[in-house]
Each structure stands twice: as structure tokens, then as C-alpha cells.
mmCIF file of the N, C-alpha and C atoms, coordinates in Angstrom:
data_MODEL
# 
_entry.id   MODEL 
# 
loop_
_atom_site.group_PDB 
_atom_site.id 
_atom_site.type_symbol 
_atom_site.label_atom_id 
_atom_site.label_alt_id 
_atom_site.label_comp_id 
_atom_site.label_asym_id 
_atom_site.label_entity_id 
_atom_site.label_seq_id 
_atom_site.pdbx_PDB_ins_code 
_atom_site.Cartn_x 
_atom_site.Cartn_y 
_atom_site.Cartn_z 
_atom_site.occupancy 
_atom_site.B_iso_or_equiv 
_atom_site.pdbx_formal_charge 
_atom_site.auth_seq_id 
_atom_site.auth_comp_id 
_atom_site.auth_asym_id 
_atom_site.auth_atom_id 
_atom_site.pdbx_PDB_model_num 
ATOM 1   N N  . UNK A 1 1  ? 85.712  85.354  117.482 1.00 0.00 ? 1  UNK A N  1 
ATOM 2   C CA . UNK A 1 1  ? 85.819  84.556  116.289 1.00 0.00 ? 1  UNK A CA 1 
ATOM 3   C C  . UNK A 1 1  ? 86.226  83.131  116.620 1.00 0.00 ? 1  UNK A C  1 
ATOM 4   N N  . UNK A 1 2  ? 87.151  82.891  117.511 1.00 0.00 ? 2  UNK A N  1 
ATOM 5   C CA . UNK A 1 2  ? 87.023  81.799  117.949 1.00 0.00 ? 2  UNK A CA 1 
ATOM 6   C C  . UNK A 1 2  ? 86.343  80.795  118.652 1.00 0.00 ? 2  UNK A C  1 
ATOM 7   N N  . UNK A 1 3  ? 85.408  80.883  119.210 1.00 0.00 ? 3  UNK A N  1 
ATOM 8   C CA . UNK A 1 3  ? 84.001  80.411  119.701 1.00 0.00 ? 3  UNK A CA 1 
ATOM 9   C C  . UNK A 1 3  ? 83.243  80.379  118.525 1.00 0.00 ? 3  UNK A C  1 
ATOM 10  N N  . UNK A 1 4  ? 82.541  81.582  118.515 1.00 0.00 ? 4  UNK A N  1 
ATOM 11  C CA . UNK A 1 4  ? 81.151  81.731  117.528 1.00 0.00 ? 4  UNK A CA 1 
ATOM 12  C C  . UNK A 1 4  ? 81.975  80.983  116.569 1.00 0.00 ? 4  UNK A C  1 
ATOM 13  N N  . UNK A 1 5  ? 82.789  81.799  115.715 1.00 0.00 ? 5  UNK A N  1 
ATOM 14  C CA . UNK A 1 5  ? 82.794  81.042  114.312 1.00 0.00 ? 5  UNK A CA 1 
ATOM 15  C C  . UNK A 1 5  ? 83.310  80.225  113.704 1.00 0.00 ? 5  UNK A C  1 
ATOM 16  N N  . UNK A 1 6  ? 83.514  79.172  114.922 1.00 0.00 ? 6  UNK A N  1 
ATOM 17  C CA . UNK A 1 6  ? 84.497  77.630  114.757 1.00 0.00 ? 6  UNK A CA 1 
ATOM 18  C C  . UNK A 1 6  ? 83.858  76.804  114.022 1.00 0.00 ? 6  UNK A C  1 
ATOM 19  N N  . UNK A 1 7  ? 82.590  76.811  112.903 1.00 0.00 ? 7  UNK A N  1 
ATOM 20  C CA . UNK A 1 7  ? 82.035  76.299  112.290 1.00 0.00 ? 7  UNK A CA 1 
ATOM 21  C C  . UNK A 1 7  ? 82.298  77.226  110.819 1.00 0.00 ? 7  UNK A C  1 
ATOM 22  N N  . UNK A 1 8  ? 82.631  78.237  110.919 1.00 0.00 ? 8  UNK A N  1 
ATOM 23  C CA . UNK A 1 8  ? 83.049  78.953  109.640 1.00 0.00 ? 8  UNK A CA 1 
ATOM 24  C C  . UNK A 1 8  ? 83.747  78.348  108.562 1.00 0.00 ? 8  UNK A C  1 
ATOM 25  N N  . UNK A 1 9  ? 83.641  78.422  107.417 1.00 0.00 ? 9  UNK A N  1 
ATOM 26  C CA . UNK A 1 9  ? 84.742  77.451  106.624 1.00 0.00 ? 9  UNK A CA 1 
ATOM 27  C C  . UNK A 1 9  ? 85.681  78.947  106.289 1.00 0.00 ? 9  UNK A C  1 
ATOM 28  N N  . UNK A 1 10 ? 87.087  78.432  106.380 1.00 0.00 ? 10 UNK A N  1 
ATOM 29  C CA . UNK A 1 10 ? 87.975  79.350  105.781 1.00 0.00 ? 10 UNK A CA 1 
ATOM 30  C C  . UNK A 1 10 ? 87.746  80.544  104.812 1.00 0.00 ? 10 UNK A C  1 
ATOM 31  N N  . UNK A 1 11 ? 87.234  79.931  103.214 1.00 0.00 ? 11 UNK A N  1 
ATOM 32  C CA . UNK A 1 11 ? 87.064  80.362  102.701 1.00 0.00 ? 11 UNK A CA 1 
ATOM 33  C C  . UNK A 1 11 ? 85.753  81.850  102.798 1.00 0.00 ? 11 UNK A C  1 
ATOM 34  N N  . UNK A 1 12 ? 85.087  81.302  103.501 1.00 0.00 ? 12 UNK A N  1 
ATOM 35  C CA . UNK A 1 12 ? 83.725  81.507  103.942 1.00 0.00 ? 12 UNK A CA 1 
ATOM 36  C C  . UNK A 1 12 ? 84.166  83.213  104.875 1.00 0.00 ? 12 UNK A C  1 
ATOM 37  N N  . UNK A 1 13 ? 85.191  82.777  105.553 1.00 0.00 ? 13 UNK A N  1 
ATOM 38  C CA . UNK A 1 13 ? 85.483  83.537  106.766 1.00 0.00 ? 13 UNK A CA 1 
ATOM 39  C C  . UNK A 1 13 ? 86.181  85.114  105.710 1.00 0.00 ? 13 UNK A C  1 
ATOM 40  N N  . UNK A 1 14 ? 87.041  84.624  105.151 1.00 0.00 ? 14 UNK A N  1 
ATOM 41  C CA . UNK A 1 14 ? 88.060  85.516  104.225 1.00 0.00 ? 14 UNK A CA 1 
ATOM 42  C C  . UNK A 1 14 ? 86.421  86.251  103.205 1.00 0.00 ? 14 UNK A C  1 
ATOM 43  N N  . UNK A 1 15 ? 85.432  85.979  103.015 1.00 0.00 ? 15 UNK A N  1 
ATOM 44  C CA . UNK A 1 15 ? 84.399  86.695  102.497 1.00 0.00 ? 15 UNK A CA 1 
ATOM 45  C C  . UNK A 1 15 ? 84.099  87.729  103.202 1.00 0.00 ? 15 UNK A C  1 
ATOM 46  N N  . UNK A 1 16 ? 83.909  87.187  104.097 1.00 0.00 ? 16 UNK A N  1 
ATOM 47  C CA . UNK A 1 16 ? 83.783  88.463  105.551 1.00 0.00 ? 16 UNK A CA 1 
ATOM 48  C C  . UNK A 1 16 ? 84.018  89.571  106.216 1.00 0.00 ? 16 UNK A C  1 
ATOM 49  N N  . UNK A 1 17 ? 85.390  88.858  106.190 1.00 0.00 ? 17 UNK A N  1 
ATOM 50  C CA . UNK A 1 17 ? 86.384  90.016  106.879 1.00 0.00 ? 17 UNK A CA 1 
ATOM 51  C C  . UNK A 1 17 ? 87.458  90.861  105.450 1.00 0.00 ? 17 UNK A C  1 
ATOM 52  N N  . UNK A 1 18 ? 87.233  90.328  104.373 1.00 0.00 ? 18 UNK A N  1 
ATOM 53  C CA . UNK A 1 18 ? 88.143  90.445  103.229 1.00 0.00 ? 18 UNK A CA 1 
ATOM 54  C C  . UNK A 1 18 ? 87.552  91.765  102.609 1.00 0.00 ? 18 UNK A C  1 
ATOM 55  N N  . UNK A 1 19 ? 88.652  92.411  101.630 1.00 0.00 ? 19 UNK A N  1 
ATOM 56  C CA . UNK A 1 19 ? 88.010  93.591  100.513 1.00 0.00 ? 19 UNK A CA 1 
ATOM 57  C C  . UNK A 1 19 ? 87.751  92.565  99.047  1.00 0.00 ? 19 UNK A C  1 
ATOM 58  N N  . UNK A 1 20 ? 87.144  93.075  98.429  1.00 0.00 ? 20 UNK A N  1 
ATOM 59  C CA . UNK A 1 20 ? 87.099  93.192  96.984  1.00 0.00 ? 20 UNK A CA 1 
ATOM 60  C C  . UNK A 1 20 ? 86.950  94.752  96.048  1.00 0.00 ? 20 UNK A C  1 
ATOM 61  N N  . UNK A 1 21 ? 87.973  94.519  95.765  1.00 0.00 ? 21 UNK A N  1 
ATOM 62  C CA . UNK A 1 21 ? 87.759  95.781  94.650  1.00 0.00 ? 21 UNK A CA 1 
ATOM 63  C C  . UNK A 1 21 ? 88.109  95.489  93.328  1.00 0.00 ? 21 UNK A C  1 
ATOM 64  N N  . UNK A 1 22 ? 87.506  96.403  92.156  1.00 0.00 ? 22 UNK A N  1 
ATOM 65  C CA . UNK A 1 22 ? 87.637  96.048  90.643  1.00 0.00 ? 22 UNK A CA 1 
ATOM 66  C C  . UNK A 1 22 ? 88.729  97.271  89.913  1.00 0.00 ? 22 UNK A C  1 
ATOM 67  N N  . UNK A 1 23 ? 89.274  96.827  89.503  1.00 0.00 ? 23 UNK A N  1 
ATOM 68  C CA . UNK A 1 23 ? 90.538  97.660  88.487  1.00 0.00 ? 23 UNK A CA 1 
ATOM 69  C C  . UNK A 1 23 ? 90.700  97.461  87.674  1.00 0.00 ? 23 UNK A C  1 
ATOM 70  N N  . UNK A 1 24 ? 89.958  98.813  87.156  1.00 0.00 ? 24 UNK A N  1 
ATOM 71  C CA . UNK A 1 24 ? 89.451  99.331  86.014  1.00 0.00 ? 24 UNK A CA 1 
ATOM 72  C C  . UNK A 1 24 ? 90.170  99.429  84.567  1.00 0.00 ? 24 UNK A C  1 
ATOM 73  N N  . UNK A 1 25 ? 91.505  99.550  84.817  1.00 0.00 ? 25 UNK A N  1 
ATOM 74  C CA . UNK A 1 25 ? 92.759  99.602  83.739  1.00 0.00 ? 25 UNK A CA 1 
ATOM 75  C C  . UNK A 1 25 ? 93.702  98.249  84.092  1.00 0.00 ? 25 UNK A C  1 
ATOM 76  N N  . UNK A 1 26 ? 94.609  98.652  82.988  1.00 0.00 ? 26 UNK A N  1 
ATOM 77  C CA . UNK A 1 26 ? 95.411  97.390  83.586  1.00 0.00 ? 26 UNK A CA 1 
ATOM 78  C C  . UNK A 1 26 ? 96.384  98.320  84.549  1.00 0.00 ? 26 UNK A C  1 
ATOM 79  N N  . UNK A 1 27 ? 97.363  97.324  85.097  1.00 0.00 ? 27 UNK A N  1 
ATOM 80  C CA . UNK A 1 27 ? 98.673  98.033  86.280  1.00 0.00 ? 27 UNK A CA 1 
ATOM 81  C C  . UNK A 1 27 ? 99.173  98.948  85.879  1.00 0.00 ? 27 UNK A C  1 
ATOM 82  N N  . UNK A 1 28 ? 99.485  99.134  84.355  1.00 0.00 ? 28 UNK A N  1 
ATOM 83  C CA . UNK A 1 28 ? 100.891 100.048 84.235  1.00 0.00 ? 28 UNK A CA 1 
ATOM 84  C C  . UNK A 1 28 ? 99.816  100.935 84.000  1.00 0.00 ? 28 UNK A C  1 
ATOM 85  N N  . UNK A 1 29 ? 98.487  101.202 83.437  1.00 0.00 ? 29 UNK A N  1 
ATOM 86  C CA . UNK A 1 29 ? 98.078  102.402 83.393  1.00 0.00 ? 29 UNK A CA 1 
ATOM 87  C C  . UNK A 1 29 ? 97.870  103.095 84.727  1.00 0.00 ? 29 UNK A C  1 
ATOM 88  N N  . UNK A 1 30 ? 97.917  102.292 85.891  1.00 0.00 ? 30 UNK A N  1 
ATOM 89  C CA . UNK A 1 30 ? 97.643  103.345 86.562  1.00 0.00 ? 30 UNK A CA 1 
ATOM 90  C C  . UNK A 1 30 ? 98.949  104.179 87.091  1.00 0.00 ? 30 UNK A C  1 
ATOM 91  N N  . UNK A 1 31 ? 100.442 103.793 86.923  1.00 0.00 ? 31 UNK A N  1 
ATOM 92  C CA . UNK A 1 31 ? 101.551 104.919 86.395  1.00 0.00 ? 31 UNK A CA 1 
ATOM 93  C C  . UNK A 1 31 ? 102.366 104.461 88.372  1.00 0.00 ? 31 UNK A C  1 
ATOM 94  N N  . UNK A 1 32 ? 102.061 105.258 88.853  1.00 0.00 ? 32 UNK A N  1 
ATOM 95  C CA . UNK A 1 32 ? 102.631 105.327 90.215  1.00 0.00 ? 32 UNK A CA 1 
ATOM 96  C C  . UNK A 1 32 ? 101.769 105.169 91.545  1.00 0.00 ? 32 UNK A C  1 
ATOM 97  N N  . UNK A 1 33 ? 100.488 105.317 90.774  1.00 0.00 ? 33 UNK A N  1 
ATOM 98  C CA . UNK A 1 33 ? 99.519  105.663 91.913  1.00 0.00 ? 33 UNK A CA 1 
ATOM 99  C C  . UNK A 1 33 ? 99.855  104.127 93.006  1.00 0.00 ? 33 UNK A C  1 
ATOM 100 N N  . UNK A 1 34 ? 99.055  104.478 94.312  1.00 0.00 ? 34 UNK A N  1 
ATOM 101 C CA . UNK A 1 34 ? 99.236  103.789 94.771  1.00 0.00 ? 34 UNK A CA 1 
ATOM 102 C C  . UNK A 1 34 ? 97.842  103.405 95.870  1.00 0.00 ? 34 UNK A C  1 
ATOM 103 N N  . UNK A 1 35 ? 97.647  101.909 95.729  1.00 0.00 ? 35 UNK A N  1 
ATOM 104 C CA . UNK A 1 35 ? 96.907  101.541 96.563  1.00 0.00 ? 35 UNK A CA 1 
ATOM 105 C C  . UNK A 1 35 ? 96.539  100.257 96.684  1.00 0.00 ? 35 UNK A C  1 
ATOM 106 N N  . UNK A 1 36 ? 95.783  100.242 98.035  1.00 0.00 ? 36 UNK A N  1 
ATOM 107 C CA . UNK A 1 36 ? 95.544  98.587  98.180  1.00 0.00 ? 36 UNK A CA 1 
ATOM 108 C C  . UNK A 1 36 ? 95.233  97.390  97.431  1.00 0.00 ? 36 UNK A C  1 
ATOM 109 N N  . UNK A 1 37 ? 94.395  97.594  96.252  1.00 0.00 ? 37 UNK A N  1 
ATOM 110 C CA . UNK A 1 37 ? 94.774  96.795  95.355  1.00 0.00 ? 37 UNK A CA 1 
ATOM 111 C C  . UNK A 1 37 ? 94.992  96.771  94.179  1.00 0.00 ? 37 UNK A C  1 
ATOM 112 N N  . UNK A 1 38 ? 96.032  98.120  94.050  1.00 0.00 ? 38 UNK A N  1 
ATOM 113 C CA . UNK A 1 38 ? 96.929  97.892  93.073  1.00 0.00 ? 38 UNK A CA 1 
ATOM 114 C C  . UNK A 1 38 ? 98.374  96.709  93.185  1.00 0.00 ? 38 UNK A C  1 
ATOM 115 N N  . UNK A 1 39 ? 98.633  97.411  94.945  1.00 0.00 ? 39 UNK A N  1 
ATOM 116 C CA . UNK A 1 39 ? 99.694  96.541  95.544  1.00 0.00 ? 39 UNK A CA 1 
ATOM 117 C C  . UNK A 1 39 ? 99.505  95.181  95.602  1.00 0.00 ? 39 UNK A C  1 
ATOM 118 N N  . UNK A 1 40 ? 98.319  94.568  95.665  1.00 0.00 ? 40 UNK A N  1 
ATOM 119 C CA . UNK A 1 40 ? 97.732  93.064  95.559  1.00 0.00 ? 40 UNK A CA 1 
ATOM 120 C C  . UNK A 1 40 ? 97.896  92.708  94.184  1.00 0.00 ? 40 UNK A C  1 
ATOM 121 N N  . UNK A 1 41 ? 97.556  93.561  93.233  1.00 0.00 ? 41 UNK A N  1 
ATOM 122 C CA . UNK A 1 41 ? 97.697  92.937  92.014  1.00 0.00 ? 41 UNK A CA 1 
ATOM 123 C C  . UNK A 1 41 ? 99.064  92.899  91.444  1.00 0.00 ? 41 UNK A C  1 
ATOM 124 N N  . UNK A 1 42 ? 99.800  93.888  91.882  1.00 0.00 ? 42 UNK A N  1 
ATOM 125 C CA . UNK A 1 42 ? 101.398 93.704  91.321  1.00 0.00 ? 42 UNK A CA 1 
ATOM 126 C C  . UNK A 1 42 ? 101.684 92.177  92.140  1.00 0.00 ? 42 UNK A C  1 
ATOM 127 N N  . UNK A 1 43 ? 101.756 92.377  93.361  1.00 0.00 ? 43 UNK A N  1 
ATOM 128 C CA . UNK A 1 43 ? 102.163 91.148  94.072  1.00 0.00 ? 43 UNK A CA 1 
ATOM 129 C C  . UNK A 1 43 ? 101.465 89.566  93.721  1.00 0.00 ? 43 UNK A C  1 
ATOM 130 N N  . UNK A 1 44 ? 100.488 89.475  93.028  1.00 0.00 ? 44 UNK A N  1 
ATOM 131 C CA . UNK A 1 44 ? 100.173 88.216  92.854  1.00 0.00 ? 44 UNK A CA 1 
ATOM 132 C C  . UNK A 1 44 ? 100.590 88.292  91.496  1.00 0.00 ? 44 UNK A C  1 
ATOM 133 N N  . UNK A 1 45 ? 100.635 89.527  90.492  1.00 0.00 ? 45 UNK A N  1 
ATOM 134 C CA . UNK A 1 45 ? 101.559 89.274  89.337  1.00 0.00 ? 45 UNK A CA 1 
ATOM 135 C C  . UNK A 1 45 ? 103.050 88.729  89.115  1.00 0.00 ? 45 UNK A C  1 
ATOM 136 N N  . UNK A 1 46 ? 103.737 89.249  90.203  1.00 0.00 ? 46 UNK A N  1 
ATOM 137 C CA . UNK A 1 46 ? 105.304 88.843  90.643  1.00 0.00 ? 46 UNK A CA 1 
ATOM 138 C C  . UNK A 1 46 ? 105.234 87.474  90.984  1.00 0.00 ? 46 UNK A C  1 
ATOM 139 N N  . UNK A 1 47 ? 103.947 86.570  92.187  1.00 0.00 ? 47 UNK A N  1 
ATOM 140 C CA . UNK A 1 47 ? 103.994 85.929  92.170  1.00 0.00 ? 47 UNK A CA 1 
ATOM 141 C C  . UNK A 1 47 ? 104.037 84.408  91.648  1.00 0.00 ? 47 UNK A C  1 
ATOM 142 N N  . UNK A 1 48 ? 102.565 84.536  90.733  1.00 0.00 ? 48 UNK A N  1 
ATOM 143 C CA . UNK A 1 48 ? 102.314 84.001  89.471  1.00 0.00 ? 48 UNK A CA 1 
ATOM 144 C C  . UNK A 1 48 ? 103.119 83.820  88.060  1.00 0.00 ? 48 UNK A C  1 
ATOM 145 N N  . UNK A 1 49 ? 103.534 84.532  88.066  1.00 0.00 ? 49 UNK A N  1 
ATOM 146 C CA . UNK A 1 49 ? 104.458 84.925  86.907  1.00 0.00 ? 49 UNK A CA 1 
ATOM 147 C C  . UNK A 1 49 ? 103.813 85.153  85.738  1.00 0.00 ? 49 UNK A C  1 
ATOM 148 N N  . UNK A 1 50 ? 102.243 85.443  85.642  1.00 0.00 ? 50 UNK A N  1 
ATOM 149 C CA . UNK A 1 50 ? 101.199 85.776  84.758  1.00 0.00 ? 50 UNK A CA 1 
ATOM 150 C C  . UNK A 1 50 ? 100.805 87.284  83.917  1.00 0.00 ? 50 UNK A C  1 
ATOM 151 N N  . UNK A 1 51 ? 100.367 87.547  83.134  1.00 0.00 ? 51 UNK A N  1 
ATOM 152 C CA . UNK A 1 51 ? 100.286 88.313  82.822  1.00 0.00 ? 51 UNK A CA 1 
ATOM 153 C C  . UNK A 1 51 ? 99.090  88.842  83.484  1.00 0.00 ? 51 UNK A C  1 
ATOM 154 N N  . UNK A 1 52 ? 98.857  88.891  84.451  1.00 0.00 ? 52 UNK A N  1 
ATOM 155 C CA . UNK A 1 52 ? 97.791  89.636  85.278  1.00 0.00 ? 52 UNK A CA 1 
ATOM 156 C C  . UNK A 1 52 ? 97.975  90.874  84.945  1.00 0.00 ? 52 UNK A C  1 
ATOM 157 N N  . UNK A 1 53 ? 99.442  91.242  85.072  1.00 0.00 ? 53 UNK A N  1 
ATOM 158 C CA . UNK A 1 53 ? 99.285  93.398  85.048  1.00 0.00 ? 53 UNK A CA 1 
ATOM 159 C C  . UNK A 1 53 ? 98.464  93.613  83.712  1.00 0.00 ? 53 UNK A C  1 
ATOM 160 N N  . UNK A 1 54 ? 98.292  92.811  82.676  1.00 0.00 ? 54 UNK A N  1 
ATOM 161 C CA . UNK A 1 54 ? 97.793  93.262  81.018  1.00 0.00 ? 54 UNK A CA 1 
ATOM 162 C C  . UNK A 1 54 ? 96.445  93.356  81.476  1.00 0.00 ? 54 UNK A C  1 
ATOM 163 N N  . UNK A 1 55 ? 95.720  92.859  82.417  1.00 0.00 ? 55 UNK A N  1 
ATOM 164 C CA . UNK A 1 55 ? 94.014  92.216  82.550  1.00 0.00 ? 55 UNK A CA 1 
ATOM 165 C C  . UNK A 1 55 ? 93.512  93.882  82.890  1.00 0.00 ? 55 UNK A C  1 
ATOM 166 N N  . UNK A 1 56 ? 92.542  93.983  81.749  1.00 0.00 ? 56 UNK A N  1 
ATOM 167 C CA . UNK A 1 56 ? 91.276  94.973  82.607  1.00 0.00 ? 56 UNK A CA 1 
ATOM 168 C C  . UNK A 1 56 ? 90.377  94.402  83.369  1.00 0.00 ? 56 UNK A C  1 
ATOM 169 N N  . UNK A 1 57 ? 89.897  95.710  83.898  1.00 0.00 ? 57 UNK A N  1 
ATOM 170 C CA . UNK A 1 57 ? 88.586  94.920  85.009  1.00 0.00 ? 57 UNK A CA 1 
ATOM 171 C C  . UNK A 1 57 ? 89.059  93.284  86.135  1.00 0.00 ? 57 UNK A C  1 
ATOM 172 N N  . UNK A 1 58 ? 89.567  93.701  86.651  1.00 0.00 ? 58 UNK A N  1 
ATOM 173 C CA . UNK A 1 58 ? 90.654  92.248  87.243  1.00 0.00 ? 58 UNK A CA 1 
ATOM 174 C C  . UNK A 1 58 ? 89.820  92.669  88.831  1.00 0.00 ? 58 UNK A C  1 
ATOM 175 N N  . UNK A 1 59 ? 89.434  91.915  89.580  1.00 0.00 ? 59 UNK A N  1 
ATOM 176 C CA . UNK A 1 59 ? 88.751  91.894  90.445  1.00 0.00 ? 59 UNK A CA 1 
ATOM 177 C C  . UNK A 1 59 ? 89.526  91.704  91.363  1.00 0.00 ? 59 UNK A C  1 
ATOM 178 N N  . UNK A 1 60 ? 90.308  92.232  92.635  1.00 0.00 ? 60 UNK A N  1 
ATOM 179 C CA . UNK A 1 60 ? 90.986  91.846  93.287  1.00 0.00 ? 60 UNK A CA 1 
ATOM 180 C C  . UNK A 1 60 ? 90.805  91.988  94.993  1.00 0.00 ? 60 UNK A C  1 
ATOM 181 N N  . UNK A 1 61 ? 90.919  90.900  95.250  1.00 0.00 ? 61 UNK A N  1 
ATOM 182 C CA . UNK A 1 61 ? 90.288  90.065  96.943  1.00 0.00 ? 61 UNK A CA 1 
ATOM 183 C C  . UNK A 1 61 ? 91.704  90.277  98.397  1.00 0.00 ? 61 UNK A C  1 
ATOM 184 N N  . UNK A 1 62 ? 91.127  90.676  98.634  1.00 0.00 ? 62 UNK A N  1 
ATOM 185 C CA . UNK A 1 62 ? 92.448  91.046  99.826  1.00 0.00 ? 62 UNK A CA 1 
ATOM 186 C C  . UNK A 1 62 ? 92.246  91.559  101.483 1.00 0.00 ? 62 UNK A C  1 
ATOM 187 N N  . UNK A 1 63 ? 93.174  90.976  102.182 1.00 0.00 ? 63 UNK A N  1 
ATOM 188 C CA . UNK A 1 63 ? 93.141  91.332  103.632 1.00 0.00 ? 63 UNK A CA 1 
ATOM 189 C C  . UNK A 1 63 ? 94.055  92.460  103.723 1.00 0.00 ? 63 UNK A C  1 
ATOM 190 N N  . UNK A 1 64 ? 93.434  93.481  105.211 1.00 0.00 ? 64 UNK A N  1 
ATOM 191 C CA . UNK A 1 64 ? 94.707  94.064  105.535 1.00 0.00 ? 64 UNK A CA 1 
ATOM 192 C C  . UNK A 1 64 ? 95.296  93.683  106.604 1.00 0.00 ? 64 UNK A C  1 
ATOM 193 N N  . UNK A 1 65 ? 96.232  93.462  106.706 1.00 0.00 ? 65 UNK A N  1 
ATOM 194 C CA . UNK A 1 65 ? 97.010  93.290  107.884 1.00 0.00 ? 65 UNK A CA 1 
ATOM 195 C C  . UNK A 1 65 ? 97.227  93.896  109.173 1.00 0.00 ? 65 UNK A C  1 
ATOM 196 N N  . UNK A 1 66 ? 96.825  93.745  110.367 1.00 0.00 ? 66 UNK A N  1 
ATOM 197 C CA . UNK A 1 66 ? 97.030  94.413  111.791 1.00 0.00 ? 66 UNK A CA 1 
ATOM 198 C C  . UNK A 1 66 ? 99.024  94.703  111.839 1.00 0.00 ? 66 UNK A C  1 
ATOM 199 N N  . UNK A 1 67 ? 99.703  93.742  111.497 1.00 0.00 ? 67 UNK A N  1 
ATOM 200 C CA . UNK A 1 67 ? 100.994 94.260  111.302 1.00 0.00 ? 67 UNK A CA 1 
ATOM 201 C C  . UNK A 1 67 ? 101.755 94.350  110.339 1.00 0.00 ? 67 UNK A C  1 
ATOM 202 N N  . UNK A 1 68 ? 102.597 94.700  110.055 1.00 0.00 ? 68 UNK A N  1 
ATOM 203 C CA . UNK A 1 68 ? 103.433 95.754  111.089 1.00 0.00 ? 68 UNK A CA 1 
ATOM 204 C C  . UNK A 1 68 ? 102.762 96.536  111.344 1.00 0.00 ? 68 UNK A C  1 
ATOM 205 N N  . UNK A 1 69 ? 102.718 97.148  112.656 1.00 0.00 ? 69 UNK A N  1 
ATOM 206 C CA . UNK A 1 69 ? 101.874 98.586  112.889 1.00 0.00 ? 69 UNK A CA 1 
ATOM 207 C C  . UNK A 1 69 ? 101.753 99.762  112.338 1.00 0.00 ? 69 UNK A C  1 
ATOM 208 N N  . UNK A 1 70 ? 103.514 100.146 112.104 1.00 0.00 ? 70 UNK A N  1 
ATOM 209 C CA . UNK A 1 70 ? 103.581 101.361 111.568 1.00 0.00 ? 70 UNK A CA 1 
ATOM 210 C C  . UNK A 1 70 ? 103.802 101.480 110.840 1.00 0.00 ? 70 UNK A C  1 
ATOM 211 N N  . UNK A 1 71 ? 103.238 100.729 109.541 1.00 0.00 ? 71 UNK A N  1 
ATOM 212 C CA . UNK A 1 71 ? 103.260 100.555 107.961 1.00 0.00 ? 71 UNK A CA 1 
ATOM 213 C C  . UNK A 1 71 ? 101.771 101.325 107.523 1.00 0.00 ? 71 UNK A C  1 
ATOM 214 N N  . UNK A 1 72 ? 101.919 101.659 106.341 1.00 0.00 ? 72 UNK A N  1 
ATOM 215 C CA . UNK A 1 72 ? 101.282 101.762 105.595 1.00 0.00 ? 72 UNK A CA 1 
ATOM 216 C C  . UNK A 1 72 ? 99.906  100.991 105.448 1.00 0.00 ? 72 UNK A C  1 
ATOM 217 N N  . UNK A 1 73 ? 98.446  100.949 104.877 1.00 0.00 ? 73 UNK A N  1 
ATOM 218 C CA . UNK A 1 73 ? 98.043  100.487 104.579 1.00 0.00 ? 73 UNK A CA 1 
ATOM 219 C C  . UNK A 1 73 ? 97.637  99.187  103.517 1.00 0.00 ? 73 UNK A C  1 
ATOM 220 N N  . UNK A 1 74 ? 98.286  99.914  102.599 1.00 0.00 ? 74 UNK A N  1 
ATOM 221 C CA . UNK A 1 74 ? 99.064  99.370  101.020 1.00 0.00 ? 74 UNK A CA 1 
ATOM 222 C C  . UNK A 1 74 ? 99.888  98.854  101.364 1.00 0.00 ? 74 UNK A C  1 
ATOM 223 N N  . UNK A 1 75 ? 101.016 98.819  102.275 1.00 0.00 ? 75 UNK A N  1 
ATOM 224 C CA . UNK A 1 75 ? 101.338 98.186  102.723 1.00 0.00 ? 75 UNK A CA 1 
ATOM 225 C C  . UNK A 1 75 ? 101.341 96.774  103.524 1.00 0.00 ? 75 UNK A C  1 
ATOM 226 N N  . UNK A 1 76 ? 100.137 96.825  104.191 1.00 0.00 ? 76 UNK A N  1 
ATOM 227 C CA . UNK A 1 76 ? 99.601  95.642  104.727 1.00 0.00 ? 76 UNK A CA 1 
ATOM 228 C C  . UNK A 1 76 ? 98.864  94.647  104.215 1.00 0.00 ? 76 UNK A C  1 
ATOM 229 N N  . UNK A 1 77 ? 98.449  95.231  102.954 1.00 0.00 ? 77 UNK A N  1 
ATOM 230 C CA . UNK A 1 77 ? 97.584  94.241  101.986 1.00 0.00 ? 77 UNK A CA 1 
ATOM 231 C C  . UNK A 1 77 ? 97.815  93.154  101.693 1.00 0.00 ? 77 UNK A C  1 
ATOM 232 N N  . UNK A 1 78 ? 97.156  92.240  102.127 1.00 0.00 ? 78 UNK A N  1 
ATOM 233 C CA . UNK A 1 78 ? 97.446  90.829  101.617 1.00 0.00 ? 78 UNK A CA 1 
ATOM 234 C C  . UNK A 1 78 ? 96.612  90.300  100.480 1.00 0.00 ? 78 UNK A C  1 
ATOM 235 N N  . UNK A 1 79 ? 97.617  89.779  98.940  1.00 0.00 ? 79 UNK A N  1 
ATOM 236 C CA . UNK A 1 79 ? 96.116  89.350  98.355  1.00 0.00 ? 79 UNK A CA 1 
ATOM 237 C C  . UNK A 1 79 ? 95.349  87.650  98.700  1.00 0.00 ? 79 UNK A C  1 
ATOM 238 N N  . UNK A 1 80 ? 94.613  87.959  98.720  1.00 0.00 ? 80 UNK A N  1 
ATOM 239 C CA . UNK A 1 80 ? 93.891  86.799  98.952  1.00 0.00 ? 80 UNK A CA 1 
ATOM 240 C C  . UNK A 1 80 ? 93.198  85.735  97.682  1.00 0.00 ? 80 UNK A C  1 
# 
């Protein structure tokens, strides 16, 4: 990646290597469950200070993380 795709634009790159997934309810309906981007969407809700958790169908863009190692997946999620 560093050779070849030193012409990549950032944004461009995070298309690539990134998830997208769509969630289907809002946050609190989905209760406890847990997953990669549910954890993205709480966390850019906390962040924002938005009412994101109310949004249906909320499209959410995210990396996973190589560390910590011995974490979780959902854990590693970064939203993007």
C-alpha cells in the first residue's frame, strides 16, 4: 500500500479497505445485541451528541482495527 497506492486519495482508500453496513431499526431497538456497527453507531452517537440512535436505515461506514489483538471484533470497530 505504500508504493502502489501513494496516489490513492484518503478518502478513496477508506472505500476500499472499509465496511458499510445498513441498520435497519434504530439503536435501542436492537436491545443488547451486539455488533460492528451497532458499536459504530452508538460511538459516533456519544460522539456527536446527535440523535443518530432515533435514525432508521442509518448507513454505517467503518474500519476494523488490527489492535488490540485480543479484543473483540466489535470491539475494534472504528467508525469512519
Amino acid at each position: 500500500m505504500e508504493s502502489k497506492g501513494e496516489y490513492v486519495d484518503d478518502s478513496e482508500l477508506i472505500d476500499y479497505i472499509g465496511e458499510s453496513r445498513v441498520i435497519g431499526k434504530t439503536i435501542e431497538e436492537y436491545g443488547s445485541q451486539r455488533s460492528a456497527q451497532l458499536t459504530c453507531a452508538k460511538r459516533l452517537s456519544e460522539y456527536i451528541e446527535s440523535e443518530i440512535a432515533e435514525t432508521k436505515g442509518l448507513n454505517v461506514k467503518f474500519l476494523i482495527s488490527k489492535k488490540p489483538v485480543n479484543s473483540t471484533v466489535t470491539d475494534r470497530a472504528i467508525p469512519v
